[in-house]
PDB file of N, CA, C and O in Angstrom:
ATOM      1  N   UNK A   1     -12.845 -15.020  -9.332  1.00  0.00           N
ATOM      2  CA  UNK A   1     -13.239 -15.436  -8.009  1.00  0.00           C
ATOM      3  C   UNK A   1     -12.037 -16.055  -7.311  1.00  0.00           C
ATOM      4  O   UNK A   1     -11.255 -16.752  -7.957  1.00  0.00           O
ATOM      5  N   UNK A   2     -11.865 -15.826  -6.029  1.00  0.00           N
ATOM      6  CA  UNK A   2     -10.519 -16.636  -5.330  1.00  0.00           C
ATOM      7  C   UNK A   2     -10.921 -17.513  -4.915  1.00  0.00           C
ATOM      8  O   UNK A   2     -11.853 -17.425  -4.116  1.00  0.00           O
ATOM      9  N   UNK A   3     -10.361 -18.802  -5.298  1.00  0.00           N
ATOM     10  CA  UNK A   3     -11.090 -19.913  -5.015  1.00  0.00           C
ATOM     11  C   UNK A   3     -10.425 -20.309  -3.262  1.00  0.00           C
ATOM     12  O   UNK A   3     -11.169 -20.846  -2.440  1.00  0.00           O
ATOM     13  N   UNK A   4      -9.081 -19.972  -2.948  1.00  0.00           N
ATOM     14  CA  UNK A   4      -8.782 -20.436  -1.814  1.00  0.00           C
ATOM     15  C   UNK A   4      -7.514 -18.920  -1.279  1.00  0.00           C
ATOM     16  O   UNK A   4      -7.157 -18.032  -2.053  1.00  0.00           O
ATOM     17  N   UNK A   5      -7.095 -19.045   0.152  1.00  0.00           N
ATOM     18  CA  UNK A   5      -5.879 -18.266   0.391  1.00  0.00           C
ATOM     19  C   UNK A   5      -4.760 -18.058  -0.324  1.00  0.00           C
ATOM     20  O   UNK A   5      -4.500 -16.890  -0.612  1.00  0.00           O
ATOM     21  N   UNK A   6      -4.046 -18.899  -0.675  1.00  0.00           N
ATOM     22  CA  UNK A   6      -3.107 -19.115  -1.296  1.00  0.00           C
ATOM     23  C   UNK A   6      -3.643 -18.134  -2.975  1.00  0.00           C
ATOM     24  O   UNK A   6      -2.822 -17.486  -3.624  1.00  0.00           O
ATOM     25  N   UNK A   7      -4.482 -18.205  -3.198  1.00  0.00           N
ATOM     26  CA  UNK A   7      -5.000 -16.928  -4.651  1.00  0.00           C
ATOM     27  C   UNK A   7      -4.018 -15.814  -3.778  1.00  0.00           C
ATOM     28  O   UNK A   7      -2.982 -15.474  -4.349  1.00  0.00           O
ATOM     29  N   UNK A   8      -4.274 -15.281  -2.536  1.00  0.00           N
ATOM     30  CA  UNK A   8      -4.158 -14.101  -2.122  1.00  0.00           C
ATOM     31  C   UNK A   8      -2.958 -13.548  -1.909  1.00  0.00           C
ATOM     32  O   UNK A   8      -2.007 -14.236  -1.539  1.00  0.00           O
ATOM     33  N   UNK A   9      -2.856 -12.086  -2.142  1.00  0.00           N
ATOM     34  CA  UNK A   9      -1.053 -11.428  -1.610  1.00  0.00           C
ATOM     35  C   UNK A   9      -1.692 -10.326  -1.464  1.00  0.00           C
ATOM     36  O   UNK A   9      -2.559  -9.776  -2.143  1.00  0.00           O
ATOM     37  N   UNK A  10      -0.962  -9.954  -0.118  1.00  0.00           N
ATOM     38  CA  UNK A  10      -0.872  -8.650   0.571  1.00  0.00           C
ATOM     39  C   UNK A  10       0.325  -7.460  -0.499  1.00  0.00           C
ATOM     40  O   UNK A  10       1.515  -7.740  -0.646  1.00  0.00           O
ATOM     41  N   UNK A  11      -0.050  -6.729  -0.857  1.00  0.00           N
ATOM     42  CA  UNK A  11       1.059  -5.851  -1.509  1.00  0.00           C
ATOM     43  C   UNK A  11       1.305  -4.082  -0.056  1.00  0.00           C
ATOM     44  O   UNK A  11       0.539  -3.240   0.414  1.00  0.00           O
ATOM     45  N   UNK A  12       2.365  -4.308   0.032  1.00  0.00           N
ATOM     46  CA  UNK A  12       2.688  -3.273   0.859  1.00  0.00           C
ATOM     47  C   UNK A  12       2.850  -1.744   0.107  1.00  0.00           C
ATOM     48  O   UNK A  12       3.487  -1.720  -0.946  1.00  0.00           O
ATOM     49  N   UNK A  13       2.312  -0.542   0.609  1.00  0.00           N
ATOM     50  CA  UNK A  13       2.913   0.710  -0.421  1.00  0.00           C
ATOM     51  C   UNK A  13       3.193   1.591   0.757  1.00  0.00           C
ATOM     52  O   UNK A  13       2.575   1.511   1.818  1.00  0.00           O
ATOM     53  N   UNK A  14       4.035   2.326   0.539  1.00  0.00           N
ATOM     54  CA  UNK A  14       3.757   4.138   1.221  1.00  0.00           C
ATOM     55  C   UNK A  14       3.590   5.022   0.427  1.00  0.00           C
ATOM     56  O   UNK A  14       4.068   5.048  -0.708  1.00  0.00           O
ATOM     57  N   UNK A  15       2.491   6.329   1.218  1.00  0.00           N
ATOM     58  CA  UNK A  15       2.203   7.146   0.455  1.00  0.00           C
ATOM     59  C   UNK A  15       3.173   8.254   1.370  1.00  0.00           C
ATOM     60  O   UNK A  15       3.739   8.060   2.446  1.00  0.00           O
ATOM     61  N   UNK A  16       3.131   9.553   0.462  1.00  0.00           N
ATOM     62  CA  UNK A  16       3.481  10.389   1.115  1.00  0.00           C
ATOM     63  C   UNK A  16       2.696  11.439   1.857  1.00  0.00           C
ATOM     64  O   UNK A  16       3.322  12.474   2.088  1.00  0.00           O
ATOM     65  N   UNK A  17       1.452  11.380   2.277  1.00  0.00           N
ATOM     66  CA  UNK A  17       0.551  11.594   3.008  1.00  0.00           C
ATOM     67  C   UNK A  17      -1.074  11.259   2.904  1.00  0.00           C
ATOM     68  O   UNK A  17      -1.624  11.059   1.821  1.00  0.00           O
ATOM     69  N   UNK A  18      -1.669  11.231   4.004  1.00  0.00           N
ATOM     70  CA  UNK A  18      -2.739  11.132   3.823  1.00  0.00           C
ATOM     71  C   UNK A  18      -3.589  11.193   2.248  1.00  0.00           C
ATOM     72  O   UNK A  18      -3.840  10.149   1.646  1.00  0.00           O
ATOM     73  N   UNK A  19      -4.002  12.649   1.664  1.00  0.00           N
ATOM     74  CA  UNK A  19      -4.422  12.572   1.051  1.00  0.00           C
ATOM     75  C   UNK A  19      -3.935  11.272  -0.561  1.00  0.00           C
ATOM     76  O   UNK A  19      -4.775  10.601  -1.161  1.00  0.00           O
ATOM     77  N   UNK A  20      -2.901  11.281  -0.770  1.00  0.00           N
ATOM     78  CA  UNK A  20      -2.372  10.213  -1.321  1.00  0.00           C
ATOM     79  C   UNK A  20      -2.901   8.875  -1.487  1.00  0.00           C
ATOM     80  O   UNK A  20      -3.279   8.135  -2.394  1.00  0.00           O
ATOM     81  N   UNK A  21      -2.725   8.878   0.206  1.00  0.00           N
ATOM     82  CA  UNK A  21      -3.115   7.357   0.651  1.00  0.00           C
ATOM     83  C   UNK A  21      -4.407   7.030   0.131  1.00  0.00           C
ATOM     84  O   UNK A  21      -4.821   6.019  -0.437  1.00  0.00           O
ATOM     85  N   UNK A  22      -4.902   8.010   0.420  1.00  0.00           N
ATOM     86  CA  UNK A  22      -7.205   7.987   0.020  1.00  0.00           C
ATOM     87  C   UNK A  22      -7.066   7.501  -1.279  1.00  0.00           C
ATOM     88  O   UNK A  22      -7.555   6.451  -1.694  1.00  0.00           O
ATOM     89  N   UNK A  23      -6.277   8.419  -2.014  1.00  0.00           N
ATOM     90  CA  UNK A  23      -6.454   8.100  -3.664  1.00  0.00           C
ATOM     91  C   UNK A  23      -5.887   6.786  -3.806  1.00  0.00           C
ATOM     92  O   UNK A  23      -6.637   5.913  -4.243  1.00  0.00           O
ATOM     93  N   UNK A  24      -4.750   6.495  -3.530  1.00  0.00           N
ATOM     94  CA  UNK A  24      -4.437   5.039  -4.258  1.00  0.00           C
ATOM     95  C   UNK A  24      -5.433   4.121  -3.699  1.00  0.00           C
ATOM     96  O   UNK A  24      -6.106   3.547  -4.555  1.00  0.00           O
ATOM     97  N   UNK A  25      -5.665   3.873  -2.623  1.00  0.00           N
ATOM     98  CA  UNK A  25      -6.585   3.123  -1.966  1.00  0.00           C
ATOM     99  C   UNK A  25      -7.685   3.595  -2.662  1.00  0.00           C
ATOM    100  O   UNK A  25      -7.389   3.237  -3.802  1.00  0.00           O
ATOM    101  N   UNK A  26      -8.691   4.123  -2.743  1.00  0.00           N
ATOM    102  CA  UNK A  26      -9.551   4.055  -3.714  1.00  0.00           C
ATOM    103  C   UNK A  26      -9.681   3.764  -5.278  1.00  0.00           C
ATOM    104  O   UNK A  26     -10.524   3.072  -5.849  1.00  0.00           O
ATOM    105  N   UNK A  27      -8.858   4.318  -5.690  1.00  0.00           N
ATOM    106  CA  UNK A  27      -8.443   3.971  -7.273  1.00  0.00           C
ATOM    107  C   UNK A  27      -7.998   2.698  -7.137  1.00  0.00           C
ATOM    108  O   UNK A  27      -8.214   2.112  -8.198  1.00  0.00           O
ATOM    109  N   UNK A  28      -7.396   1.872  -6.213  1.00  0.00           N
ATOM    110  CA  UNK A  28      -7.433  -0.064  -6.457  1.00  0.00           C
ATOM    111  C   UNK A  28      -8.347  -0.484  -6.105  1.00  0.00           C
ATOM    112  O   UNK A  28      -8.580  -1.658  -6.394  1.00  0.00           O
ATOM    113  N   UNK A  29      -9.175   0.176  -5.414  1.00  0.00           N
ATOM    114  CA  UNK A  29     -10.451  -0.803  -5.022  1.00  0.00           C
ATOM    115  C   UNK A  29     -11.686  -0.853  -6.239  1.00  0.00           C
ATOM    116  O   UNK A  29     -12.489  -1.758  -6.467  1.00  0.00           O
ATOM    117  N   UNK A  30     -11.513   0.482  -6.925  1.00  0.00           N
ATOM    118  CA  UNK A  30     -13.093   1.285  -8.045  1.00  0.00           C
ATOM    119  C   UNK A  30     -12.369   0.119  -8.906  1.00  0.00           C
ATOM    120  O   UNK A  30     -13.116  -0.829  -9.148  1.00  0.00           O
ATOM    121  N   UNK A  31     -10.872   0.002  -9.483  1.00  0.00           N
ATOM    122  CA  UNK A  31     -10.627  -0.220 -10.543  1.00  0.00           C
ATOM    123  C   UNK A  31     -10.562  -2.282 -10.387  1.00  0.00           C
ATOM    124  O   UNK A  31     -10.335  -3.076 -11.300  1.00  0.00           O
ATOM    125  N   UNK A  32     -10.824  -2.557  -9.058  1.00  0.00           N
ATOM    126  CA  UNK A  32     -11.030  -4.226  -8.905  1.00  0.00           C
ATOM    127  C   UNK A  32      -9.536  -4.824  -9.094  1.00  0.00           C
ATOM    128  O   UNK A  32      -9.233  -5.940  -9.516  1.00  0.00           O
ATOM    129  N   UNK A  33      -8.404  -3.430  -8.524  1.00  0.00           N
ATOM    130  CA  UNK A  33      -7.411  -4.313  -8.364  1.00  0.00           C
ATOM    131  C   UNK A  33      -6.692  -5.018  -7.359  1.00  0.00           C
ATOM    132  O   UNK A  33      -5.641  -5.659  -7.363  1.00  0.00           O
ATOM    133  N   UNK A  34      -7.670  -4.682  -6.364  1.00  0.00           N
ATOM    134  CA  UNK A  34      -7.615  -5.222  -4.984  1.00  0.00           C
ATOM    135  C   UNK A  34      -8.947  -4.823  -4.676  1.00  0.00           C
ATOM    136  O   UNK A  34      -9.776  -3.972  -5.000  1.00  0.00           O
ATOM    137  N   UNK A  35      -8.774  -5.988  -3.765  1.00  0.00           N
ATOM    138  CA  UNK A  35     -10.469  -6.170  -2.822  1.00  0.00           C
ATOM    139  C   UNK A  35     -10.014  -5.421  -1.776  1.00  0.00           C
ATOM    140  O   UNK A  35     -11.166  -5.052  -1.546  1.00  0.00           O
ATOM    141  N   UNK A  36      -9.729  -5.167  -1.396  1.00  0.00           N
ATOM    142  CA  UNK A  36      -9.725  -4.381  -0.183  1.00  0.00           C
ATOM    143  C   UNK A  36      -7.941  -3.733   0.466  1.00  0.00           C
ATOM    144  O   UNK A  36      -6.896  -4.381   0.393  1.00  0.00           O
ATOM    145  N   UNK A  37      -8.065  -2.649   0.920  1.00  0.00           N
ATOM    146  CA  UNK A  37      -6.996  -1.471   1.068  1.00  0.00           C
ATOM    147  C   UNK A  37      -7.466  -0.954   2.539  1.00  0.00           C
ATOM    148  O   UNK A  37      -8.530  -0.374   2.755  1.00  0.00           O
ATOM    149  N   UNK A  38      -6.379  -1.303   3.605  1.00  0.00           N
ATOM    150  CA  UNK A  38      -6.492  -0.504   4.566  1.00  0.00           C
ATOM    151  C   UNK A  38      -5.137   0.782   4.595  1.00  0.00           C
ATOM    152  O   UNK A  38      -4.086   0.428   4.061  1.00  0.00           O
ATOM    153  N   UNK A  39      -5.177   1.930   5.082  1.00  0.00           N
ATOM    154  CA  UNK A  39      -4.592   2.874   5.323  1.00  0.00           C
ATOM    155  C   UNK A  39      -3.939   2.497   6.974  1.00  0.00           C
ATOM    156  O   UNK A  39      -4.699   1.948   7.773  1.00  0.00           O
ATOM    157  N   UNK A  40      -2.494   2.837   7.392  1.00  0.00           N
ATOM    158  CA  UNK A  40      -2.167   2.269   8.472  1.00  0.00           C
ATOM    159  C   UNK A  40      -1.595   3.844   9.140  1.00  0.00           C
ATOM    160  O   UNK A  40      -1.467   4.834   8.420  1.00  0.00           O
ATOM    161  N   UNK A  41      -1.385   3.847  10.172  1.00  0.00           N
ATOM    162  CA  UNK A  41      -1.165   5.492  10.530  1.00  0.00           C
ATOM    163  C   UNK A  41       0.383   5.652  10.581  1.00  0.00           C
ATOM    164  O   UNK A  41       1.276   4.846  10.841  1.00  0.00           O
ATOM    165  N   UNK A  42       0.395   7.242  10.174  1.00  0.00           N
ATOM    166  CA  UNK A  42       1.672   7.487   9.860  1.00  0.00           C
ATOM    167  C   UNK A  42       3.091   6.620  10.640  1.00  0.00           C
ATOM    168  O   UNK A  42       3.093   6.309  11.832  1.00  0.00           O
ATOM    169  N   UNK A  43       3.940   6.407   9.925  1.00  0.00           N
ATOM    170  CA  UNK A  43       5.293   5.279  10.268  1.00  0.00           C
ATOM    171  C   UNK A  43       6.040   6.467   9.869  1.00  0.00           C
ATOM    172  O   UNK A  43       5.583   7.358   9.154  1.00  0.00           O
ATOM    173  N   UNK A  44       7.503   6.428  10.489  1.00  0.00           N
ATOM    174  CA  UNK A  44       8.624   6.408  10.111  1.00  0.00           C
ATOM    175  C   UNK A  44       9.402   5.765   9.445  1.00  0.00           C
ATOM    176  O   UNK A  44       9.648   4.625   9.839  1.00  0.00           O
ATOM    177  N   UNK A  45      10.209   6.373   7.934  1.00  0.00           N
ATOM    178  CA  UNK A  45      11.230   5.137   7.592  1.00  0.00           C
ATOM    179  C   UNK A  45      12.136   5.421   6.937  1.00  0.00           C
ATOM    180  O   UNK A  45      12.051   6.518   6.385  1.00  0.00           O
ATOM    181  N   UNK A  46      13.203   4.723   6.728  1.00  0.00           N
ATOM    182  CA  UNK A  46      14.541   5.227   6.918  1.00  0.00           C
ATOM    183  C   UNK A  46      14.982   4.400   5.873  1.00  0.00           C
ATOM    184  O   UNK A  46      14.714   3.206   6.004  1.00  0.00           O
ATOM    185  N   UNK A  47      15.723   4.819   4.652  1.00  0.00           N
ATOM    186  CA  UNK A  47      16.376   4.502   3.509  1.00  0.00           C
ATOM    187  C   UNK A  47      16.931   4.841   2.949  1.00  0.00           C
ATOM    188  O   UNK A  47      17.188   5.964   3.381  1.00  0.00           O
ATOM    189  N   UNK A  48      17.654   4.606   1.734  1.00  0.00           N
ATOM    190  CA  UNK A  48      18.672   4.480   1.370  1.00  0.00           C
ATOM    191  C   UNK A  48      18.186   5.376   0.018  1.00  0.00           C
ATOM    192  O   UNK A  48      17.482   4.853  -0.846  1.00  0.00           O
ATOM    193  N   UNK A  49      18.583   6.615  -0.060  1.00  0.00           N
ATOM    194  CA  UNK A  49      18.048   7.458  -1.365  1.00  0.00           C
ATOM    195  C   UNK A  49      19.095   8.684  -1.742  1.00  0.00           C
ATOM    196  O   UNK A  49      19.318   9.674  -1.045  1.00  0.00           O
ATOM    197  N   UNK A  50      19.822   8.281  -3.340  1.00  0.00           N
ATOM    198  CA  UNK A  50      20.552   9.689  -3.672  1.00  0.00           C
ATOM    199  C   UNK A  50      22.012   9.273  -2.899  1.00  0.00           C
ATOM    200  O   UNK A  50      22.800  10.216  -2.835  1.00  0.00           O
ATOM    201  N   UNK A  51      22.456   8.066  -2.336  1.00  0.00           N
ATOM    202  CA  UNK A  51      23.729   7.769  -1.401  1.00  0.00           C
ATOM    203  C   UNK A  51      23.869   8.158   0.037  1.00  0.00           C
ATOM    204  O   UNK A  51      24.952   8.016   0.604  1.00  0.00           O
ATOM    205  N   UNK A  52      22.430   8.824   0.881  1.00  0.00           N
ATOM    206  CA  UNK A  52      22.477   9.171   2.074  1.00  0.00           C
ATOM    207  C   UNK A  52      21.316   8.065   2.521  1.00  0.00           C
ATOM    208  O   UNK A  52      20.646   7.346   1.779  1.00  0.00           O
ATOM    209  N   UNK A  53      21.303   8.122   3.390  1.00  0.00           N
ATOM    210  CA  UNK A  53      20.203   7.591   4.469  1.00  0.00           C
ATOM    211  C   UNK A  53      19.188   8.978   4.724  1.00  0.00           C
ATOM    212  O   UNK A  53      19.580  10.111   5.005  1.00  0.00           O
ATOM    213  N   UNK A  54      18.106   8.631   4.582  1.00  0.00           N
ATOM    214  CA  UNK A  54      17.094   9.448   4.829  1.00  0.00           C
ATOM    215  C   UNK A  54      16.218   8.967   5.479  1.00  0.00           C
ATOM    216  O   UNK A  54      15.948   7.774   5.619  1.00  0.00           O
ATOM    217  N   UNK A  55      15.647  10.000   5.980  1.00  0.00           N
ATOM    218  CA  UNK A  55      14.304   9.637   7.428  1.00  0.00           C
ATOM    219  C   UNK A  55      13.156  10.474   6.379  1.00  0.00           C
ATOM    220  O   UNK A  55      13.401  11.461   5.685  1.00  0.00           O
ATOM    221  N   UNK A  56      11.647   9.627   6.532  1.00  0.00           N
ATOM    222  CA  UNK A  56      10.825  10.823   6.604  1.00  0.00           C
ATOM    223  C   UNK A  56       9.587  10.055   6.944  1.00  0.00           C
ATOM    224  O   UNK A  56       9.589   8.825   6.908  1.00  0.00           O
ATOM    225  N   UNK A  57       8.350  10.869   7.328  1.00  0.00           N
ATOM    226  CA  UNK A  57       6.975  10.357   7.692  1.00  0.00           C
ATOM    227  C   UNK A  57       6.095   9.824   6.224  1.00  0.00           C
ATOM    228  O   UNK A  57       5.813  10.581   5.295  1.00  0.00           O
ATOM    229  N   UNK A  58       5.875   8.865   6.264  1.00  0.00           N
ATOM    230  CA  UNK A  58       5.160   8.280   5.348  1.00  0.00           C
ATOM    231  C   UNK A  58       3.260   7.368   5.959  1.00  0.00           C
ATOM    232  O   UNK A  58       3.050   6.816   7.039  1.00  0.00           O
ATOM    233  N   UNK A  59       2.522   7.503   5.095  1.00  0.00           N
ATOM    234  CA  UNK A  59       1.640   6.502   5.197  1.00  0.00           C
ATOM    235  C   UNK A  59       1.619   4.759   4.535  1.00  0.00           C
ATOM    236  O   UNK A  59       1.707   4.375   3.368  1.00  0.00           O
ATOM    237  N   UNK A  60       1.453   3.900   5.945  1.00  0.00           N
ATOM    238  CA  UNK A  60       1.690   2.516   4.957  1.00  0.00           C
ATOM    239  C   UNK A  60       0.079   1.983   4.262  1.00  0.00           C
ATOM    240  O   UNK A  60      -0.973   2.009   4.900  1.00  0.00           O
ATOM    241  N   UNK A  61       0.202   1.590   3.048  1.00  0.00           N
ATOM    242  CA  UNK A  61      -1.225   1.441   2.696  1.00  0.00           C
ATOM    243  C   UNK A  61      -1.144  -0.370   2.429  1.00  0.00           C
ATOM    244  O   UNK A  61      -0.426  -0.784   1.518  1.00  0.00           O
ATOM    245  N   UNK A  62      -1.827  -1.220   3.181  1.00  0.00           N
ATOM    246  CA  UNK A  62      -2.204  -2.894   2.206  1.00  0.00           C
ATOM    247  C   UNK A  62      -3.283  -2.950   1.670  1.00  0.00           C
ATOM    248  O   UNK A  62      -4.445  -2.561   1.787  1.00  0.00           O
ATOM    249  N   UNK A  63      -2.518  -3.629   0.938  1.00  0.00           N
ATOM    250  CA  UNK A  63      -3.839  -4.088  -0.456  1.00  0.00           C
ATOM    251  C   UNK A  63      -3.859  -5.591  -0.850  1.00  0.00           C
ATOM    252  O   UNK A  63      -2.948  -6.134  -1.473  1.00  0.00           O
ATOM    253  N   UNK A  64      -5.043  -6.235  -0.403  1.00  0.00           N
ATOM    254  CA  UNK A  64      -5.614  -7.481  -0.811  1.00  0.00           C
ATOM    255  C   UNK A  64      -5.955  -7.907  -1.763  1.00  0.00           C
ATOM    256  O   UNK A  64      -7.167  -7.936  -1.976  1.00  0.00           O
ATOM    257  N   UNK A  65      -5.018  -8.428  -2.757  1.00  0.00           N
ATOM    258  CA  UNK A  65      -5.251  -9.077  -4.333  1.00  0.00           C
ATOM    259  C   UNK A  65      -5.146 -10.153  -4.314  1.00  0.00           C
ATOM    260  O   UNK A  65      -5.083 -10.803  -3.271  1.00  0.00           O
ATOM    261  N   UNK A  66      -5.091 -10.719  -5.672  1.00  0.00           N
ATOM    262  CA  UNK A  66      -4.691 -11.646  -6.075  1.00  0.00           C
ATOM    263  C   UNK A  66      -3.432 -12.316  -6.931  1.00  0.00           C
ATOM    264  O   UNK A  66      -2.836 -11.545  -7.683  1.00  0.00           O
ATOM    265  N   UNK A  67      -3.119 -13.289  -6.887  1.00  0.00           N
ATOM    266  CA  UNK A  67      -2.038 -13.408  -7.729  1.00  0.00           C
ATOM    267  C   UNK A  67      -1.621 -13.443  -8.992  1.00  0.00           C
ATOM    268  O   UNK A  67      -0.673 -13.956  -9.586  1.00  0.00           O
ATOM    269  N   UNK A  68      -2.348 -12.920  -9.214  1.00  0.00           N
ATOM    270  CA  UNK A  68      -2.604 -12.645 -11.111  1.00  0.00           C
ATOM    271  C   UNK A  68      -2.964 -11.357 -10.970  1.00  0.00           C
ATOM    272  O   UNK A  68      -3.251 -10.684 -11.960  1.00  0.00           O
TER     273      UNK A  68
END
């Protein structure tokens, strides 16, 4: 049980599309490893992969846990 806010952390992910997104977000919620997972609409983002900078479309997913 979370007794107060401070229990709580936002964990940030990207998926690489939609369907993705459904699954992890569901599979943390069935499996009670987060209370709750919103899906955020497609972002752009730009990093550092392989020694180039790369662009590509990603989904951002949060997930409401706890700190344990």
């Amino acid at each position: 049980m979370i007794q107060n806010t401070s229990d709580c952390i936002e964990v940030r992910v990207t998926a690489s599309s939609r369907d993705e997104a459904d699954r992890i977000c569901s599979a943390v919620v069935e499996r009670r490893l987060a209370a709750g997972a919103q899906i955020v609409a497609p972002i752009e983002s730009t990093y550092w992969w392989a020694g180039q900078i790369q662009r590509s479309g990603e989904w951002l997913l949060l997930m409401t846990t706890t700190t344990e």
